[in-house]
LUMZALUM-880025 format. One record per residue (C-alpha): residue number from 1; residue in three letters; x, y, z. Coordinates in Angstrom, 1 decimal, always signed. Example, Ala and Ser with C-alpha at 12.3 -4.5 7.8 and 13.67 -1.06 7.14 Angstrom:
// LUMZALUM-880025
+-----+------+--------+--------+--------+
| pos | code |   east |  north |     up |
+-----+------+--------+--------+--------+
|   1 |  ALA |  +12.3 |   -4.5 |   +7.8 |
|   2 |  SER |  +13.7 |   -1.1 |   +7.1 |
+-----+------+--------+--------+--------+
***
This chain:
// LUMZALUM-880025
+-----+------+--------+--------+--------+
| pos | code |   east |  north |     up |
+-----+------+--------+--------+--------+
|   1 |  UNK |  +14.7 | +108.7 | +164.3 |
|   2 |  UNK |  +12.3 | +108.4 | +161.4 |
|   3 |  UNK |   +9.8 | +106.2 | +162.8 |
|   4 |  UNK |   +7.2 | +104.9 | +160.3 |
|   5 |  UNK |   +9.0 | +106.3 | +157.3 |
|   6 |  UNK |  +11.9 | +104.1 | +158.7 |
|   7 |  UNK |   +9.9 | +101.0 | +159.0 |
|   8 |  UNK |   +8.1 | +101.6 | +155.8 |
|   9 |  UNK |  +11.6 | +102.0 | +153.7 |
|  10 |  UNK |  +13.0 |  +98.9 | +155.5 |
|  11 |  UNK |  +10.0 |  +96.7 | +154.6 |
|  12 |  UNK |  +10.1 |  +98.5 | +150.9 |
|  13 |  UNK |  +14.1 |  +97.8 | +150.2 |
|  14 |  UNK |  +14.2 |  +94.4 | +151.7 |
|  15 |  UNK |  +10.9 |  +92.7 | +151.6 |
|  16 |  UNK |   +9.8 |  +94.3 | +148.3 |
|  17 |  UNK |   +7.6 |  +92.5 | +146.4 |
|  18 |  UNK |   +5.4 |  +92.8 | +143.5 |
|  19 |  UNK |   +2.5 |  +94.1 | +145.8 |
|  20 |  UNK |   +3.2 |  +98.2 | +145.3 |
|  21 |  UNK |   +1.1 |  +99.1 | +148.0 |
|  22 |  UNK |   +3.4 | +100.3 | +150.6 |
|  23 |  UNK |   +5.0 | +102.4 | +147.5 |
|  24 |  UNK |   +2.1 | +103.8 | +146.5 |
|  25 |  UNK |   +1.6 | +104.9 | +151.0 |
|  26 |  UNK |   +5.2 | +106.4 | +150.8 |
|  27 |  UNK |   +4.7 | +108.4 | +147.8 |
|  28 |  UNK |   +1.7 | +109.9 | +149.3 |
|  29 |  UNK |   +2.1 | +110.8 | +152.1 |
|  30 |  UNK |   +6.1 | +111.3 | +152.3 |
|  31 |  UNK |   +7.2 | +112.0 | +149.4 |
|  32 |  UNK |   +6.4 | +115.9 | +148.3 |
|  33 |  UNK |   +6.0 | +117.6 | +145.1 |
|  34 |  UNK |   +9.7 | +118.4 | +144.3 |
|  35 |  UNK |  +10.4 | +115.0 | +145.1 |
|  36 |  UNK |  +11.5 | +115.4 | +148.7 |
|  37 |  UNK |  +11.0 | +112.9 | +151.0 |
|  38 |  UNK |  +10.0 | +114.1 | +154.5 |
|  39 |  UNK |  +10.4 | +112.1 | +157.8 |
|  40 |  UNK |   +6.8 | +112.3 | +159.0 |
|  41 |  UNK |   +3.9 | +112.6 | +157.8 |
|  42 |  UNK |   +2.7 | +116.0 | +159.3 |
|  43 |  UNK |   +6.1 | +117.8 | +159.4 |
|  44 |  UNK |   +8.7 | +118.9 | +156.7 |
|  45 |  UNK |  +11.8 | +117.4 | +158.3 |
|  46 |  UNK |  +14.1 | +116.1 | +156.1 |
|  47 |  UNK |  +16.7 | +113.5 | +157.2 |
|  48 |  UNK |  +19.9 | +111.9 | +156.2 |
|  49 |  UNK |  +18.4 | +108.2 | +157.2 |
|  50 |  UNK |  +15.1 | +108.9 | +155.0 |
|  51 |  UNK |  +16.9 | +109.6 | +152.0 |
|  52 |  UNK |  +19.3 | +107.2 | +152.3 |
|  53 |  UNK |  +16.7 | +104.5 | +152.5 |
|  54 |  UNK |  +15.1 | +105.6 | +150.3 |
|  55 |  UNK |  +18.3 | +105.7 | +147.5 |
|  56 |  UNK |  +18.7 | +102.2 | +149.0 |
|  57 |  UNK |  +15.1 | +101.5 | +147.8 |
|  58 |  UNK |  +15.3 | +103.4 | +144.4 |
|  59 |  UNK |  +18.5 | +101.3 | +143.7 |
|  60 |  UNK |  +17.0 |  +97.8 | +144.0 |
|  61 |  UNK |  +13.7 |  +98.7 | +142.0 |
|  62 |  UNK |  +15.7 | +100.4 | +139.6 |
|  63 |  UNK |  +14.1 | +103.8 | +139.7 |
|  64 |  UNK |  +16.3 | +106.0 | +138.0 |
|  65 |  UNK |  +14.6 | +109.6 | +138.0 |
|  66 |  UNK |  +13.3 | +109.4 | +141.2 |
|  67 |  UNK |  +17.2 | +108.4 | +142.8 |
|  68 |  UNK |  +18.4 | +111.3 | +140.8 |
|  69 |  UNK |  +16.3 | +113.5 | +141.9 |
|  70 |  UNK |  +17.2 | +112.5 | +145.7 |
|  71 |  UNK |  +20.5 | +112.5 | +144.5 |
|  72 |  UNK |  +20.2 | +116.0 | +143.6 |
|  73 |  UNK |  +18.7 | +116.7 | +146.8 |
|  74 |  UNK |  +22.1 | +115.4 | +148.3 |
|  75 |  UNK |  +24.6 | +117.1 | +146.2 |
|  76 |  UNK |  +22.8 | +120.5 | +147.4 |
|  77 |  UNK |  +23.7 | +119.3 | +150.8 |
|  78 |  UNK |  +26.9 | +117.5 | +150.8 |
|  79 |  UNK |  +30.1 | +119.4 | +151.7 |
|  80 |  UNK |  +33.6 | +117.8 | +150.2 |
|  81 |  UNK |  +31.5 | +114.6 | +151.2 |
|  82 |  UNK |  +30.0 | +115.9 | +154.8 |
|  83 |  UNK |  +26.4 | +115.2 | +154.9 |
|  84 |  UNK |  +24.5 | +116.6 | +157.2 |
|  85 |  UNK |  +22.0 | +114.3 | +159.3 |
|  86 |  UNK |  +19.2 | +117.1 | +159.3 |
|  87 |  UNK |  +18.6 | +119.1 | +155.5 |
|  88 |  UNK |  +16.3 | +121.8 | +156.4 |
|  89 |  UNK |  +16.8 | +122.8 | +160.3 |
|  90 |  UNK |  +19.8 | +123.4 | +161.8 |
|  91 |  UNK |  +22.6 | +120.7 | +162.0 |
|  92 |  UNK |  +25.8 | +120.6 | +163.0 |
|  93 |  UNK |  +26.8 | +116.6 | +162.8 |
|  94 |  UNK |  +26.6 | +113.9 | +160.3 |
|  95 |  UNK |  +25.8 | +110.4 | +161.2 |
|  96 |  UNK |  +28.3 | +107.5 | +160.0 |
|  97 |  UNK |  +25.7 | +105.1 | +159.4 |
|  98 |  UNK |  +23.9 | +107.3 | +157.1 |
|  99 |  UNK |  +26.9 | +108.4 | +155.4 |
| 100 |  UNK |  +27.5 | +105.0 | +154.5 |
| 101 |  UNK |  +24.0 | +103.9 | +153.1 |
| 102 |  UNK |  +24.2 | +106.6 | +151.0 |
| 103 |  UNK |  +27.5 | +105.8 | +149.9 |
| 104 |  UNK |  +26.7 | +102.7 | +149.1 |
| 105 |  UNK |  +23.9 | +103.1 | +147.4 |
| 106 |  UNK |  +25.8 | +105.9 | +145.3 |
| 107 |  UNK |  +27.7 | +102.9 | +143.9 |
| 108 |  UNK |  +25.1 | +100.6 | +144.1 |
| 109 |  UNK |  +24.1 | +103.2 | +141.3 |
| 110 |  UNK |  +26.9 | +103.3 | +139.4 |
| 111 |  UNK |  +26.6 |  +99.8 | +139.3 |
| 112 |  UNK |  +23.4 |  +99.8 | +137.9 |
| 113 |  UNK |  +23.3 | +102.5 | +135.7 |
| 114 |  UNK |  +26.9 | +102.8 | +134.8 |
| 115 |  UNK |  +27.4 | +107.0 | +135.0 |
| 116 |  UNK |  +30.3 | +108.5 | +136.6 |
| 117 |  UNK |  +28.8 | +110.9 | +138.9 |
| 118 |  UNK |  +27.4 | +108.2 | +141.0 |
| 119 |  UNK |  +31.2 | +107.0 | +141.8 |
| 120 |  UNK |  +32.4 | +110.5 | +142.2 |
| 121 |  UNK |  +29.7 | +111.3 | +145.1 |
| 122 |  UNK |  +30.0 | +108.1 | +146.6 |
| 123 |  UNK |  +33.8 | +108.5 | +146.8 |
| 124 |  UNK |  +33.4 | +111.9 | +148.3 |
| 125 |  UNK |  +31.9 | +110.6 | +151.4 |
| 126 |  UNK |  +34.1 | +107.6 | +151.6 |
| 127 |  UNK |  +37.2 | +110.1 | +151.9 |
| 128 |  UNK |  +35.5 | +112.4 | +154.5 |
| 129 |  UNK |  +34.8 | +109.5 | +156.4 |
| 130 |  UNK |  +38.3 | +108.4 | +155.9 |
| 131 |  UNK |  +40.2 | +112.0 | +156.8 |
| 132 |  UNK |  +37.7 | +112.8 | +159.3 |
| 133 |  UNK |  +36.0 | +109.6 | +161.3 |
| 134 |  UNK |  +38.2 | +106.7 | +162.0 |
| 135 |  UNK |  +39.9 | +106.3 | +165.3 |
| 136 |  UNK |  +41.9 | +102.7 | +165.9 |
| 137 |  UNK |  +40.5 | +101.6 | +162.4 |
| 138 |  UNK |  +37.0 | +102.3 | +163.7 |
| 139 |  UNK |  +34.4 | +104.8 | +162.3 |
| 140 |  UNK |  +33.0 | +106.7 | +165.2 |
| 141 |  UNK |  +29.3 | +107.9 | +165.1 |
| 142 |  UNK |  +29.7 | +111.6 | +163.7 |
| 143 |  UNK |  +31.9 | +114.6 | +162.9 |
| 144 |  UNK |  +30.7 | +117.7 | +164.4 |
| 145 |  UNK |  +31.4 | +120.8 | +161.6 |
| 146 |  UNK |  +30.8 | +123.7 | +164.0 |
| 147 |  UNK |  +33.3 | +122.3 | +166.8 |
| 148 |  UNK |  +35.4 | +120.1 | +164.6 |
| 149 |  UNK |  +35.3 | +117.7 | +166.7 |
| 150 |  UNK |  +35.1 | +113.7 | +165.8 |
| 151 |  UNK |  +33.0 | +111.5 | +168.3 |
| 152 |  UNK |  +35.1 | +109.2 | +170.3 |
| 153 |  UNK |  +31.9 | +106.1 | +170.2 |
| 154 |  UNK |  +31.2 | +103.6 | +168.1 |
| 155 |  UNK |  +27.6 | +102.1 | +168.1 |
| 156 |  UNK |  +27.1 |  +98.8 | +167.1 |
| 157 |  UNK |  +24.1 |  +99.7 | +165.0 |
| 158 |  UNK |  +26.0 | +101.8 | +162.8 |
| 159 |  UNK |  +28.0 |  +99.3 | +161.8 |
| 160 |  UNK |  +27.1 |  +98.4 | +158.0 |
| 161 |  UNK |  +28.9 |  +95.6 | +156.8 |
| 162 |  UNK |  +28.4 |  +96.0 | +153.4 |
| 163 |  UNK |  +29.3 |  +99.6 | +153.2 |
| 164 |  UNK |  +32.6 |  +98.4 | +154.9 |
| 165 |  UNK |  +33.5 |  +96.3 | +151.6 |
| 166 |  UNK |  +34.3 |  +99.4 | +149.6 |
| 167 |  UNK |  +37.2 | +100.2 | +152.2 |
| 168 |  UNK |  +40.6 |  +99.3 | +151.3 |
| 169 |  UNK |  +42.9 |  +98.0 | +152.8 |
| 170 |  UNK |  +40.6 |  +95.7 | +154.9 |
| 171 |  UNK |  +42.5 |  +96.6 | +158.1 |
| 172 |  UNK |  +39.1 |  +98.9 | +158.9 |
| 173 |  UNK |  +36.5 |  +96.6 | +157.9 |
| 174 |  UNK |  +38.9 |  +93.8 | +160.3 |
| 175 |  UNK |  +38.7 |  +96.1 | +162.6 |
| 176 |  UNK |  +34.9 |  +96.3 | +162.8 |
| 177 |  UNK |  +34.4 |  +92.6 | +162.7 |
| 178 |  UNK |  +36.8 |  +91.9 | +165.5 |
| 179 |  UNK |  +34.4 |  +94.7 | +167.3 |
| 180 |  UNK |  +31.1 |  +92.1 | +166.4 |
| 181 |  UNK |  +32.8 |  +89.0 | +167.5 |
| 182 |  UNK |  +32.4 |  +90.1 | +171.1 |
| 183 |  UNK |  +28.6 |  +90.3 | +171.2 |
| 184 |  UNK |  +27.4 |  +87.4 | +173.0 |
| 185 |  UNK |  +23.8 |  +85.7 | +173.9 |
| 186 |  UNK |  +24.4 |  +86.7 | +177.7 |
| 187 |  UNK |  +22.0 |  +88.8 | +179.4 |
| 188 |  UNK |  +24.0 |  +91.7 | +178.9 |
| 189 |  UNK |  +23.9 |  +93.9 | +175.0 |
| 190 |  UNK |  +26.6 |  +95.4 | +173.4 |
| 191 |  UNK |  +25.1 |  +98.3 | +172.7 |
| 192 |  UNK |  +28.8 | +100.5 | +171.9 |
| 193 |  UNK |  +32.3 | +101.1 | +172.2 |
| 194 |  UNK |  +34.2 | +104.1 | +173.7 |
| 195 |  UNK |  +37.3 | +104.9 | +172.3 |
| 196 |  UNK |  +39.7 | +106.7 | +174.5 |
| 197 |  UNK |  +43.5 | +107.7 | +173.3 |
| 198 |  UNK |  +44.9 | +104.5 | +174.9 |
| 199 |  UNK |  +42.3 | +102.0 | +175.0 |
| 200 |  UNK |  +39.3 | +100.8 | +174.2 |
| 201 |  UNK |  +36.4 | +100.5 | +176.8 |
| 202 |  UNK |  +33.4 |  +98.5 | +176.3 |
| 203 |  UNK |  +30.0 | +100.0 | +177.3 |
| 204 |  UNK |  +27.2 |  +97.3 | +178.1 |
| 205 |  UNK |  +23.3 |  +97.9 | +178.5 |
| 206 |  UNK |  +20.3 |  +95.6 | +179.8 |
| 207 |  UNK |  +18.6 |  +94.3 | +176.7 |
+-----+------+--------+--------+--------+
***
């Protein structure tokens, strides 16, 4: 979705080093005077991947204004823990594996910085998740708010293993393991699952 913002926050979070160039690019040209951060460069689109990369980022460098002002930017969004994946155009879905960055950067926070609030939020997302997006022990992509309806797929890309530790008991984070065990080195990518009501039906795509 986010294209060079993407990249650029990848590289930032986990190839950072002491060369603040790429930083110095982000802030900018993405980041804007009330400390959004936008998706591109020439348009004001605001997504749930951005800023959740970006928290990701602000966590490891130990940048505590600037996460709480994304924080902020969060809270003004999040409902009981439903985050939308668009902030400032219309949106009906959330997206599971940005739900989950965030969350765990939210307590990648509270780790770091020891405040409550950070524990609260990221709890609040862990129990939508849990009451609204897991089929068979599975999180499935998104939760629609206008139709209430949950997706019935589960992309291997939204996986997040990490995010997955902070889920007790383990039977869901078992669950998505199992799911990973069956990629193979064939021709053939396991690109996601379908979940129907009595099985489970793997979907494969050319690499």
């Amino acid at each position: 979705m986010g294209g060079l913002l993407t990249l650029l926050l990848i590289l930032l979070t986990f190839l950072f080093t002491e060369d603040t160039s790429t930083e110095t690019f982000v802030n900018d040209h993405f980041i804007k005077d009330n400390g959004e951060i936008t998706t591109y460069m020439t348009s004001d689109d605001i997504l749930s991947e951005s800023i959740g990369l970006y928290m990701e980022y602000l966590v490891e460098t130990e940048q505590k204004q600037a996460f709480d002002e994304q924080a902020a930017l969060v809270r003004t969004k999040m409902d009981d823990g439903f985050i939308y994946w668009r902030f400032n155009a219309e949106a009906n879905a959330n997206a599971s594996v940005d739900d989950l960055r965030i969350m765990r950067a939210f307590y990648g926070a509270h780790a770091l910085w020891q405040e409550e609030t950070y524990q609260t939020l990221g709890n609040e997302i862990k129990q939508f998740i849990l009451s609204e997006q897991v089929k068979n022990n599975l999180i499935v992509d998104y939760y629609d708010m206008k139709s209430l309806m949950t997706a019935n797929e589960v992309h291997l890309s939204y996986i997040d293993g990490r995010a997955l530790r902070n889920f007790f008991p383990n039977n869901i984070q078992q669950a998505h393991t199992d799911i990973l065990k069956r990629v193979s080195d064939d021709p053939f990518f396991l690109r996601y699952i379908s979940l129907s009501k009595r099985n489970i039906r793997i979907r494969k795509k050319l690499i």
